[in-house]
N, C-alpha and C positions, 0 to 999 in steps of 0.2 A: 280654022276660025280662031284658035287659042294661039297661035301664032300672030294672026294676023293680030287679034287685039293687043297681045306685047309687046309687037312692035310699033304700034301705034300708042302705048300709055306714056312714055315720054312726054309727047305733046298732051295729053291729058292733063296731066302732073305741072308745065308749065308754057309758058308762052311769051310772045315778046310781041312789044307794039313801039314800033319808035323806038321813045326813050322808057322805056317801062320794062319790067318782069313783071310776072303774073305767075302765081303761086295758087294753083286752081284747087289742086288736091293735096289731104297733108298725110305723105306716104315719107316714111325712112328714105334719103338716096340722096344723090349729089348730079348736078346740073351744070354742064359748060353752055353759053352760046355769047351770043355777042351784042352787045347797045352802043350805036354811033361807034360800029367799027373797033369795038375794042371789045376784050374778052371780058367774061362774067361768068366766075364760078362761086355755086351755090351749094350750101350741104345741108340737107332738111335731118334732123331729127326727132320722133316723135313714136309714142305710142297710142296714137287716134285710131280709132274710135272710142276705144278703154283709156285713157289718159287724155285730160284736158290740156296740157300745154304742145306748144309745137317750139319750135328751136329752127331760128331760120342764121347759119354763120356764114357769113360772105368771106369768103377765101380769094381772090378778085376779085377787082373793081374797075370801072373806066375811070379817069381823071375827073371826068365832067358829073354834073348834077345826074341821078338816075333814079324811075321810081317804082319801087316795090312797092308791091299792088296783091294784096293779103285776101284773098277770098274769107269772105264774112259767111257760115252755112248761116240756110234761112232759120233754123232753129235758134237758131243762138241770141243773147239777150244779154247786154253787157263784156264785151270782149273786152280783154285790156291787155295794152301792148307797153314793151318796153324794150329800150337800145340798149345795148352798155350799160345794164342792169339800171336805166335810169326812166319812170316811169314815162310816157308820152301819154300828158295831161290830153291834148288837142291833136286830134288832123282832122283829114279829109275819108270820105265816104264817097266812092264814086261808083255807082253801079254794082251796089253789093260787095266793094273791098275797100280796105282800107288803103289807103295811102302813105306812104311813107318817103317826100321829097330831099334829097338831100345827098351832098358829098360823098360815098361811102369809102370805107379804106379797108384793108386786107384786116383781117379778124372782129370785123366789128361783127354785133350778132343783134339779132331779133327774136323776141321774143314771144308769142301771141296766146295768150289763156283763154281759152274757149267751154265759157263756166257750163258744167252739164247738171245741172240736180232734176233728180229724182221728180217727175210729175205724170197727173194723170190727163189725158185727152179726150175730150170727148167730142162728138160728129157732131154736123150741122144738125140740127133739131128737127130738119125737114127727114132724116134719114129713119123711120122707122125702126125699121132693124137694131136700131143700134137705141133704138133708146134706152138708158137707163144704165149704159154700160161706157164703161171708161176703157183706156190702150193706158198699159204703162210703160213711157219712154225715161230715156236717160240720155240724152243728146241725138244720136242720129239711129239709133237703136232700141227697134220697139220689142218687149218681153213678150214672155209668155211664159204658164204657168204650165206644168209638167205633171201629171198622174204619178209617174213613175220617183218621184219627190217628194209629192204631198197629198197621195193617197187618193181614193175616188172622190173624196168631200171638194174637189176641183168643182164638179157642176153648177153646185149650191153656193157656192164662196161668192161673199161681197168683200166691199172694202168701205169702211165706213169710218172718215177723218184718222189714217192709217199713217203712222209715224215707218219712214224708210231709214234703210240703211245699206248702204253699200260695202260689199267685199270683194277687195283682189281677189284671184284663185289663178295664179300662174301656173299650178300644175293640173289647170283643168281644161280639155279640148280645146289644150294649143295655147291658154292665157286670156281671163275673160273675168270681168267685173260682175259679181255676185249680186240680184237687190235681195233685199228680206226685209216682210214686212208681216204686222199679227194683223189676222183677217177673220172675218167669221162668217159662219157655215151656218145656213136652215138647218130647221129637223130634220132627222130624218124620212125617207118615204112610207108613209103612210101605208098598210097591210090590208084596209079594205075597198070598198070599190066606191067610194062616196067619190061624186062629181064635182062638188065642194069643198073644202076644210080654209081652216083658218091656219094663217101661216104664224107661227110665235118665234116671235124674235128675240124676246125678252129675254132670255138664257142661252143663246145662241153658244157654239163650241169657240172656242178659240185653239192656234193652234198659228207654227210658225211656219211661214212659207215662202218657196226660196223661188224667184222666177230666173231662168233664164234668157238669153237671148234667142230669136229666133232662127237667127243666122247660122246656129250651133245645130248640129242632132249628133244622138248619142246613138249607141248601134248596143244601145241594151234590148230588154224585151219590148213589145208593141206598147204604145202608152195612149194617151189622150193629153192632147195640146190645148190648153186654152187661151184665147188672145185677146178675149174680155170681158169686163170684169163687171160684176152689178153694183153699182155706185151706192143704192138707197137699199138701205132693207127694208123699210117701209114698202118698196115698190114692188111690183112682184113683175117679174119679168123669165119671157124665156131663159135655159140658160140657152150660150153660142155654141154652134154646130163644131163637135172639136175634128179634130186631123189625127190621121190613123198613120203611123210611119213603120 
């Protein structure tokens, strides 16, 4: 099956219609094929999903008009593209890519920013479960928040108008974008057997906390994952059923 799928991610990665390329995935690698019978080489470079820019350098080109056709992710919200370091005010938008018509010649390059910040998600409002609890993404990568990083106080943790920040960590499980954010944690559990109590929030703990990606796991000891997050402290809400690895 793992064969079978890499020899099929070529055409994953790009496609041709006519007169067009189609740049579907943005993976490192370089692409020959052909438009109106003439050859077309491509050399993508990028560090996506962790880096927002991609680098499209045409190394051939046919003579004639041809168009590079720039897959837009549905996440995304303000892309900005530029030729030859010169911005492209205007194109076109065709079916979730961008368009790019026009002459090309051997070293001209493309450039495509694909802005990621820091936000939180939250479910249709019909969805129960989820109420009251937010997903924190960063472009096509949704976190999660680790036991094994920030202690048992994971259950209790809200996030309430929480300033983000992002860090590289190239020497961490292979090169991965850090978020941190200050969050804060209920009291603690309660020692007697009342059916009730009041939940205070007023002094809540603070403390810093570092989520990772989910895509990631670490082969330390068994931990508890959490993947969302209780938006209100006012609210009181289950916490999410976490994952045992």
């Amino acid at each position: 099956m793992f064969a079978k799928l890499m020899g099929a991610m070529p055409g994953y990665i790009y496609a041709t219609d006519g007169d067009s390329v189609y740049v579907n995935l943005f993976v490192s690698s370089r692409a020959k094929t052909t438009v109106n019978n003439q050859q077309v080489v491509l050399r993508q470079t990028t560090s996506y999903p962790w880096n927002e820019d991609v680098k499209i350098a045409i190394e051939a080109a046919p003579s004639t008009s041809m168009k590079l056709m720039l897959r837009v992710p549905g996440w995304c919200r303000g892309e900005r593209l530029t030729v030859n370091g010169e911005r492209v005010a205007t194109y076109q938008r065709v079916r979730g890519y961008v368009q790019v018509d026009r002459v090309w010649k051997k070293d001209d390059v493309v450039e495509m920013t694909l802005p990621m910040p820091v936000e939180r998600m939250r479910a249709n409002p019909a969805v129960q479960a989820d109420a009251g609890r937010v997903a924190i993404v960063r472009g096509p990568i949704v976190y999660c928040l680790e036991s094994a990083d920030n202690g048992d106080g994971t259950k209790g943790l809200a996030l309430k108008n929480p300033v983000f920040t992002t860090e590289s960590r190239p020497d961490f499980l292979g090169g991965v974008v850090v978020i941190k954010a200050t969050a804060v944690v209920g009291p603690p559990k309660s020692s007697n057997r009342d059916l009730y109590r009041r939940r205070n929030w007023r002094s809540p703990l603070r403390f810093r906390s570092r989520q990772y990606p989910i895509t990631q796991t670490q082969t330390e000891a068994p931990s508890r994952w959490l993947f969302g997050y209780q938006s209100r402290p006012s609210l009181a809400v289950t916490h999410p059923a976490g994952i045992t690895h």
